[in-house]
N, C-alpha and C positions, 0 to 999 in steps of 0.2 A: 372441627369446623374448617370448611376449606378457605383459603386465604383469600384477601381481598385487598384491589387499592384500597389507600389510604382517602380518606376523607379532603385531606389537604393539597395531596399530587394528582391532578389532571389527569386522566388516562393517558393522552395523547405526550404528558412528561413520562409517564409509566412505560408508554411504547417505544421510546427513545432510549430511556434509559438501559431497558432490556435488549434491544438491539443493541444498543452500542457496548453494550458487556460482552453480548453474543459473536456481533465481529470481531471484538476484539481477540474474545479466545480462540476463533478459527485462524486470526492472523499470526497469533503467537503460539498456534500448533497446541492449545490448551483440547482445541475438540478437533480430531482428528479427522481424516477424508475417509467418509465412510460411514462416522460414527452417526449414529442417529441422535433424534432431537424428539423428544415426547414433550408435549407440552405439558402434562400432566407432573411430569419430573421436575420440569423450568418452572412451573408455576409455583412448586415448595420452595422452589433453591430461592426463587426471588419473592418469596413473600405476597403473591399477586394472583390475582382472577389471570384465568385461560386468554379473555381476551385478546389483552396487550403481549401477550407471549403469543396467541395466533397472527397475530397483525405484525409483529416482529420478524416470524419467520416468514412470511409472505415477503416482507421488503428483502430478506434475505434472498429468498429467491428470484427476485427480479433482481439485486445484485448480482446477480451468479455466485454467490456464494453454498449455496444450498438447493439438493434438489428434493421434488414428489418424488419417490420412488412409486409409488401407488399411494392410494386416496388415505393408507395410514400409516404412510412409512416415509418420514420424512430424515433425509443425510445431508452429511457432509459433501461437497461437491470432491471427487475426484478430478481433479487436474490430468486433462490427456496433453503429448505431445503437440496437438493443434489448439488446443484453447493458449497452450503458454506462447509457442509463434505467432498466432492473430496476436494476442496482448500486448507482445513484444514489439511486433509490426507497427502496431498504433502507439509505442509509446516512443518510438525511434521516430516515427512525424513528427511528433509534437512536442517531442523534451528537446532534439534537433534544433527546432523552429524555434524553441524558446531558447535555448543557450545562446543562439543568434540575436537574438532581440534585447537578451539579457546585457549582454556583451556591449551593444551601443549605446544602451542608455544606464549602465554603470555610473553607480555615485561612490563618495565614501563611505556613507553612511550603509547603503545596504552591503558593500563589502564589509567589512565591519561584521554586520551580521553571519554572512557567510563563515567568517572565522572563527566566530564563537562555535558557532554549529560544528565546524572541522576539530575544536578543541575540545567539545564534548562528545564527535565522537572516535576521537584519538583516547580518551578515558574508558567510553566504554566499550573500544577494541582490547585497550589492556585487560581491561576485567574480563570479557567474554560475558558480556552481558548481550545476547542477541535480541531481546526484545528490545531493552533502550537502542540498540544500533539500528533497527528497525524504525525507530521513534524517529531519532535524529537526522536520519538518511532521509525519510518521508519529509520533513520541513527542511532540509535543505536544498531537495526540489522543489517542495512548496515555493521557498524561498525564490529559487532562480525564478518561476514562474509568474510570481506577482514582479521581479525585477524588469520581466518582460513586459509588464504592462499592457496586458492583449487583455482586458475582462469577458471576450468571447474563447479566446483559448483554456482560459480557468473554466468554466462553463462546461465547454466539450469533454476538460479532463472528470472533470468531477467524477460523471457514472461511474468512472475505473478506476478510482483512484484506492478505493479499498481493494480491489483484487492485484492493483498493482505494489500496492504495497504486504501483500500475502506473496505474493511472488517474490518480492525484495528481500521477506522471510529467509524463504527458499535457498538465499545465495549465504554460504555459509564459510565463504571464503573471505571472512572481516580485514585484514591487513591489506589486499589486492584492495576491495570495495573503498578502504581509505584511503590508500594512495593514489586512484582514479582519482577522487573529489579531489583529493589535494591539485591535481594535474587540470582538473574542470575547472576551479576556483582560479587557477594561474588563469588560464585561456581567457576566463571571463574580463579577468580586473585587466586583462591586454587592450579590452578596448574592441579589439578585434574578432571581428563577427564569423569571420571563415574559420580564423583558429580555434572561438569555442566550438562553433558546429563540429567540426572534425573530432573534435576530444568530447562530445557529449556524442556521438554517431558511438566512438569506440570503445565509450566505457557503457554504453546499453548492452552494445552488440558483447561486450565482454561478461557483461549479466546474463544477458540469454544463454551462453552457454555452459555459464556455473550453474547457473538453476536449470536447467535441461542437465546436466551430469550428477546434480545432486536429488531431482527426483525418476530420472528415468535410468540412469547411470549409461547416457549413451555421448555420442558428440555430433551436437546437430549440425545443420545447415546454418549455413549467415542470413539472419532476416535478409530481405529487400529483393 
């Protein structure tokens, strides 16, 4: 008998859910660039009608996370050198704009937060855990960005925020990626608005080029 929601979970919780298992394993390298996606596969592993697995991978693909190859071949997105510079480009606007913003209107309270975040992920640097470094890294942008208090700027980030944190994946150079934040974190709690910009300008600009050497093995150009 082939599988079906449940009676009690909504389709529309059925399609979330499968998506969000689905990004997740593309973010932590679980389904590779390239690998295909059968729905007919997805629909055993999760227990579910074709539906919510078709309407999953649909959202995927207007994330960029996923493309048609043809009408039955549905992959992994391959990451080219220009999809990772445009990303990089938009996220150097706006993570910039925000560490600025962040910077001024600085409390105790959301420092505090920051440091937690910088203390878990100083743990799961020792471990080499790269998913949880992934996790952590991802909210303590988040973090800076609600610090920023723009709720149009969270908005704009949102569409990319999963490919940007696939990207984040990507930089695998965890002790560098720590010591940056710890250096962002300083800039922030100064108060001062030009000195986080500058130290959130060069610790992006420092990710584009770990993650440009770790999937293309080359040394690109400096966004801007």
């Amino acid at each position: 008998m082939s599988p079906t929601t449940t009676k009690t979970e909504p389709l529309g919780a059925v399609r979330e859910r499968v998506l969000a298992t689905l990004r997740q394993d593309i973010i932590a390298g679980r389904l590779g660039p390239g690998e295909r996606l059968v729905e007919r596969e997805l629909a055993e592993r999760f227990g579910v009608s074709r539906v919510p697995v078709r309407e999953a991978i649909r959202a995927l693909v207007a994330e960029g996370f996923v493309l048609f190859e043809s009408a039955r071949r549905t992959v992994v997105r391959r990451l080219t050198p220009t999809d990772v510079k445009e990303l990089f480009e938009l996220r150097e606007a706006l993570e910039v704009y925000a560490a600025g913003l962040a910077a001024a209107r600085v409390t105790p309270e959301s420092l505090a937060e920051l440091r937690e975040l910088l203390a878990e992920a100083a743990t799961a640097t020792t471990e080499g855990d790269g998913e949880a470094i992934t996790d952590i890294n991802t909210r303590f942008h988040d973090r800076i960005l609600a610090m920023a208090g723009n709720s149009l700027l969270i908005s704009v980030m949102e569409p990319v925020d999963g490919r940007l944190r696939w990207l984040t994946r990507q930089n695998e150079e965890w002790p560098q990626l720590l010591s940056e934040h710890r250096e962002l974190y300083e800039a922030i709690a100064s108060g001062d608005p030009d000195r986080a910009r500058a130290h959130a300008l060069g610790h992006v600009r420092a990710n584009y080029r770990s993650t440009v050497r770790h999937l293309f093995g080359t040394e690109p150009d400096e966004t801007g």
